[in-house]
One Martini backbone bead per residue (centre of mass of N, CA, C, O) as a GRO file, in nm:
protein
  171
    1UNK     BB    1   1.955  -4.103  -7.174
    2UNK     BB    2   2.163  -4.029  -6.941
    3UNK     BB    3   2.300  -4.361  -6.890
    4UNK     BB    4   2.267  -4.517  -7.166
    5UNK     BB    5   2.465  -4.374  -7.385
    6UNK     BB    6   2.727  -4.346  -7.191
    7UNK     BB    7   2.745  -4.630  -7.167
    8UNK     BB    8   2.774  -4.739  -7.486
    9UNK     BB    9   3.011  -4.535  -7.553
   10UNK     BB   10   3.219  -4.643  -7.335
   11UNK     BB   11   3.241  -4.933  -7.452
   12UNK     BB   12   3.294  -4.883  -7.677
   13UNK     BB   13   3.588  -4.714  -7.678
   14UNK     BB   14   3.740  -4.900  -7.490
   15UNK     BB   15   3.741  -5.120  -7.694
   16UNK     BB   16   3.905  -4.947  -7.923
   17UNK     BB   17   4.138  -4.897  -7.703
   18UNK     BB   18   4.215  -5.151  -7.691
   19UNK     BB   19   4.266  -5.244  -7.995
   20UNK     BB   20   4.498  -5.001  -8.009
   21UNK     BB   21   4.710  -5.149  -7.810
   22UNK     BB   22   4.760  -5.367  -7.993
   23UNK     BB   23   4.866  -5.195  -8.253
   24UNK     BB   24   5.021  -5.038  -8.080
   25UNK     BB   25   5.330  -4.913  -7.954
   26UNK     BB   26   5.341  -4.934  -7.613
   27UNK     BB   27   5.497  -4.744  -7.361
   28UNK     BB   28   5.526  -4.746  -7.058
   29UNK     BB   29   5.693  -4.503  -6.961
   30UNK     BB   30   5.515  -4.289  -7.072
   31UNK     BB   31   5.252  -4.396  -6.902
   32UNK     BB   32   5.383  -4.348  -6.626
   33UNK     BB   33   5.435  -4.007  -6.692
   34UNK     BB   34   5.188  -3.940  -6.712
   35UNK     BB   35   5.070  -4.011  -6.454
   36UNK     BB   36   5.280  -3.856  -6.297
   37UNK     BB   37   5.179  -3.593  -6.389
   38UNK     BB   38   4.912  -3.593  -6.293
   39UNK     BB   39   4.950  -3.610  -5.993
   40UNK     BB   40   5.144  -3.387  -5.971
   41UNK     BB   41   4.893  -3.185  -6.025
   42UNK     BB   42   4.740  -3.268  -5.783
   43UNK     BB   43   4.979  -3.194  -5.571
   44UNK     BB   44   4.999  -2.898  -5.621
   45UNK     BB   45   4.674  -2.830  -5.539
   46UNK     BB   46   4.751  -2.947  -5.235
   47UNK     BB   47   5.073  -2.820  -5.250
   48UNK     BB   48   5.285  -2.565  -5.164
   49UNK     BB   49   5.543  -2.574  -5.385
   50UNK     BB   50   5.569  -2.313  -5.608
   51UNK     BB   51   5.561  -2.484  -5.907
   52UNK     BB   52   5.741  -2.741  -5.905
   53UNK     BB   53   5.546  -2.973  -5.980
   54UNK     BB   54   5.430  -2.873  -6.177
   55UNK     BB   55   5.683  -2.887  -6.378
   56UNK     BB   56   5.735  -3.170  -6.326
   57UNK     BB   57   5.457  -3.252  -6.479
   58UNK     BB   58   5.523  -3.116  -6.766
   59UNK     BB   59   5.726  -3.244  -6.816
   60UNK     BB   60   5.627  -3.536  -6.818
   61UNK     BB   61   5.424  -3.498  -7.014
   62UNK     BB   62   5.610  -3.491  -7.263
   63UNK     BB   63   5.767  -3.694  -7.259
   64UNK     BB   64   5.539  -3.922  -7.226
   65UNK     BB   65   5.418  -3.826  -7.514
   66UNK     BB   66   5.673  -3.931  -7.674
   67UNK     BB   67   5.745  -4.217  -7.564
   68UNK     BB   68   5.453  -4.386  -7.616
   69UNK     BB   69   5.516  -4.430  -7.901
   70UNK     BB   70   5.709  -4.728  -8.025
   71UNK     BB   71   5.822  -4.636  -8.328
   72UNK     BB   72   5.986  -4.669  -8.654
   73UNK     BB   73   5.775  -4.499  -8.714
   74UNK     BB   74   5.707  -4.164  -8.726
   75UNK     BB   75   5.386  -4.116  -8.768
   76UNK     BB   76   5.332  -4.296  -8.486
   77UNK     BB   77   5.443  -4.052  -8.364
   78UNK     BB   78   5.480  -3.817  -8.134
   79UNK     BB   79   5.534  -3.512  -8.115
   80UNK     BB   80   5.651  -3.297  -8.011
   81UNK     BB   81   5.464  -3.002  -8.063
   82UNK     BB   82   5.179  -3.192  -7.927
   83UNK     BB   83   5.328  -3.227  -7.645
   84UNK     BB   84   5.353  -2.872  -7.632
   85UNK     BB   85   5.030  -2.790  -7.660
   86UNK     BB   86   4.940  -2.986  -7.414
   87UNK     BB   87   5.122  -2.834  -7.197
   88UNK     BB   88   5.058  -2.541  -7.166
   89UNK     BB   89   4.760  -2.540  -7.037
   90UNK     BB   90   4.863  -2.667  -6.773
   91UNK     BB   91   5.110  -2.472  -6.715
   92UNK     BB   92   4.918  -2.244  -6.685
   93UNK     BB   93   4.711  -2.350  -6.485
   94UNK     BB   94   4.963  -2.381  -6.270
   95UNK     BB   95   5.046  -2.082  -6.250
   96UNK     BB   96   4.765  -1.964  -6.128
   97UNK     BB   97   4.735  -2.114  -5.888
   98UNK     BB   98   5.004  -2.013  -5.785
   99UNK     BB   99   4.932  -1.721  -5.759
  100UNK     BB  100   4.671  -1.779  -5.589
  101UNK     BB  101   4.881  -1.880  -5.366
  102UNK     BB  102   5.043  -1.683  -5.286
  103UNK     BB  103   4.809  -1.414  -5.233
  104UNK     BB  104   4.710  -1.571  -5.009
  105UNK     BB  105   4.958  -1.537  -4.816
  106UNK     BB  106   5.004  -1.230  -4.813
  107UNK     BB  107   4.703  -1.178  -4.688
  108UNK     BB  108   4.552  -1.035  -4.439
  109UNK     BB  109   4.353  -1.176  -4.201
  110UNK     BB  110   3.991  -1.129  -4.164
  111UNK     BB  111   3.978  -1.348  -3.953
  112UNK     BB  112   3.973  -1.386  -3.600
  113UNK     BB  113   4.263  -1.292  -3.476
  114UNK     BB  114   4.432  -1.225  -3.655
  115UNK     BB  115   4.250  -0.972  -3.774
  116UNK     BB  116   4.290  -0.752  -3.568
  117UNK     BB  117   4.564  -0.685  -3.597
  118UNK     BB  118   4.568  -0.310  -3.668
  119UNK     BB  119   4.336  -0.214  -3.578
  120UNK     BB  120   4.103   0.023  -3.572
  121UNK     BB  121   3.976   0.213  -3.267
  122UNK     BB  122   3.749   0.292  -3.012
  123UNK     BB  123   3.716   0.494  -2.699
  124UNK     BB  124   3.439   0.439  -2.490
  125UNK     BB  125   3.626   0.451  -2.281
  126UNK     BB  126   3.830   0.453  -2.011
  127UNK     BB  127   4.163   0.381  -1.978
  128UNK     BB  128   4.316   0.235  -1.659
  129UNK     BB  129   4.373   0.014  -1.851
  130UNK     BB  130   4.098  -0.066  -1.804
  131UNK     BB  131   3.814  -0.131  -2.090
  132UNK     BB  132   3.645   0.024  -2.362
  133UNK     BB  133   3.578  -0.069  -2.682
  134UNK     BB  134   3.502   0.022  -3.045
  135UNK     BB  135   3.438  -0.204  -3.243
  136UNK     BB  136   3.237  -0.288  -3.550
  137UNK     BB  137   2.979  -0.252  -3.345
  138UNK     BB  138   3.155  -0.343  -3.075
  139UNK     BB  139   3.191  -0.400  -2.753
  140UNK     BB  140   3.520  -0.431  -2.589
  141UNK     BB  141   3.743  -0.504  -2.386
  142UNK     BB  142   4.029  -0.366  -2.280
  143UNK     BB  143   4.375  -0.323  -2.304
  144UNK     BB  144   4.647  -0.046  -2.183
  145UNK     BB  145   4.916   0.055  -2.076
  146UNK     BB  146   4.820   0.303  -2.086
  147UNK     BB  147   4.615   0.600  -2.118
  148UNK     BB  148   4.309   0.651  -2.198
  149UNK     BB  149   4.021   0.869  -2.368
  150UNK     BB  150   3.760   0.886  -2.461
  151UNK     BB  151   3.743   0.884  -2.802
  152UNK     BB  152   3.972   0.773  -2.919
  153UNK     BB  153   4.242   0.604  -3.099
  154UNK     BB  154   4.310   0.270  -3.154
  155UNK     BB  155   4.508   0.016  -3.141
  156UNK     BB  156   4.542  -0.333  -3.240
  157UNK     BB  157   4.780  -0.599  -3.083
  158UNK     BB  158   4.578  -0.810  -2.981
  159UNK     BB  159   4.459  -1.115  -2.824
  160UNK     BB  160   4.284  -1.211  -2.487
  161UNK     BB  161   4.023  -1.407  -2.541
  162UNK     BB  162   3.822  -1.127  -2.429
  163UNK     BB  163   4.071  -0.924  -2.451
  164UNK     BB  164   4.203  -0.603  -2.610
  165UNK     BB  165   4.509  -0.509  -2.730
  166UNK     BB  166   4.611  -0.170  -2.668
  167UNK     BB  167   4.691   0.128  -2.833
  168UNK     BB  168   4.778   0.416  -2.921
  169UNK     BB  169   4.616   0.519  -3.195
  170UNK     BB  170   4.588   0.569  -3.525
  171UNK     BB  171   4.336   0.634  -3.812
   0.00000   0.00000   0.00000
């Protein structure tokens, strides 16, 4: 049941909507607007563009579905209101995807070597300039400019490798 009926169902409404294209005219440029709306909206979500994509496919959907049906009927054409009814959810919908990659670029990195930059450790020997740090529960090589002494508080200031540099102070 679960592959033969949605597949007589798909087979019955393309042909419906087959023979409603014959029945309605359809302008291809609007159909076009909308394809390149749908495009935009996929590549606002792949590319940083900081909602422009976003911004550019809600046009195109409206314009698009305005353009849709070239009808001398008013009654056959999709109207402003309900084209702007079905933009504006995919609109909220880039706008939260952008606030969420924003969010995401402004966050210092957690993981990697990024990650470490500005933590503080704590000085497990004597520093002089090179020793060992007590980073997160796991003992690290460190090196720094000055003389620090065991069990003091360090910053760390970058990684090279595998050994830590560090300067004094901290947390």
């Amino acid at each position: 049941p679960g592959l033969i009926l949605p597949g007589v169902a798909g087979a019955i409404l393309l042909l419906l909507g087959l023979a409603s294209l014959a029945v309605l005219p359809l302008n291809w440029s609007g159909a076009a607007l909308i394809l390149l709306a749908l495009t935009l909206f996929v590549l606002e979500a792949k590319i940083a563009s900081h909602g422009i994509l976003g911004i550019g496919g809600t046009v195109a959907l409206v314009l698009g579905a305005v353009l849709l049906i070239d009808s001398p009927v008013p009654e056959m054409r999709i109207r402003l209101s309900t084209a702007i009814t079905l933009a504006v959810p995919f609109a909220a919908i880039v706008l939260f995807l952008v606030s969420l990659i924003v969010k995401a670029r402004m966050t210092r990195p957690q993981t990697g070597r990024e990650g470490f930059a500005g933590d503080t450790a704590s000085a497990f020997t004597d520093l002089t300039p090179c020793g060992q740090v007590l980073y997160k529960g796991e003992i690290w090589q460190a090196r720094s400019s000055r003389e620090i002494k065991a069990g003091e508080k360090v910053r760390i200031t970058g990684i090279e490798g595998l050994e830590l540099k560090v300067e004094p102070g901290g947390e």
